[in-house]
N, C-alpha and C positions, 0 to 999 in steps of 0.2 A: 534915451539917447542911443544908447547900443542896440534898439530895436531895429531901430533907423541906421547903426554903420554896418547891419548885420542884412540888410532889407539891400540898401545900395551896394554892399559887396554877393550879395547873390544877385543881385541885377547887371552889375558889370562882366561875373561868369557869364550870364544866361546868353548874353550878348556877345559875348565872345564866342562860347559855343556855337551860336547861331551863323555869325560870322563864318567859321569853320566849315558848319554845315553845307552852307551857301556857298561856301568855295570849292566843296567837295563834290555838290551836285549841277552846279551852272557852269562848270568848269570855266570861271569867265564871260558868260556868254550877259550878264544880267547886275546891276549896279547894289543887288544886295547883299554884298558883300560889305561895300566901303560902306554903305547904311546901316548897317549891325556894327561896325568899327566905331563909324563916327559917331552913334551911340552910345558905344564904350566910354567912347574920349566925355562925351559929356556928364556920364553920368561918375564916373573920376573927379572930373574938374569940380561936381556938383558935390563928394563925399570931402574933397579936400577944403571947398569953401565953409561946409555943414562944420567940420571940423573945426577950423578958424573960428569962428563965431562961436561954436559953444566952449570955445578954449579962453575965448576973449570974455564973454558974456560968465563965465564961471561955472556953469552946465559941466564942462569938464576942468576937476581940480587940476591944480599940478601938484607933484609930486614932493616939491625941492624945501 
């Protein structure tokens, strides 16, 4: 499990990065920017759901 929060959190940098990238050198002129964003947003929404589920399913203990 922490392969994977450790996989999707260098995926959401990578993308953000890129984003960055993309803004620094299209200076607007090209829609990859909101396309490395809006890839951010899902690959988030994707670690926050993997979460839920291995929290629900027992994958991850809790602590209490």
């Amino acid at each position: 499990m922490k392969i994977f929060v450790f996989l999707f959190i260098a995926l959401i940098i990578g993308s953000l990065a890129s984003a960055l990238f993309f803004m620094v050198k299209d200076r607007g002129a090209s829609t990859r920017t909101v396309r490395a964003l809006t890839w951010r947003v899902v690959f988030s929404i994707a670690l926050f759901a993997m979460l839920m589920l291995g929290f629900h399913f027992g994958f991850i203990p809790s602590k209490i």
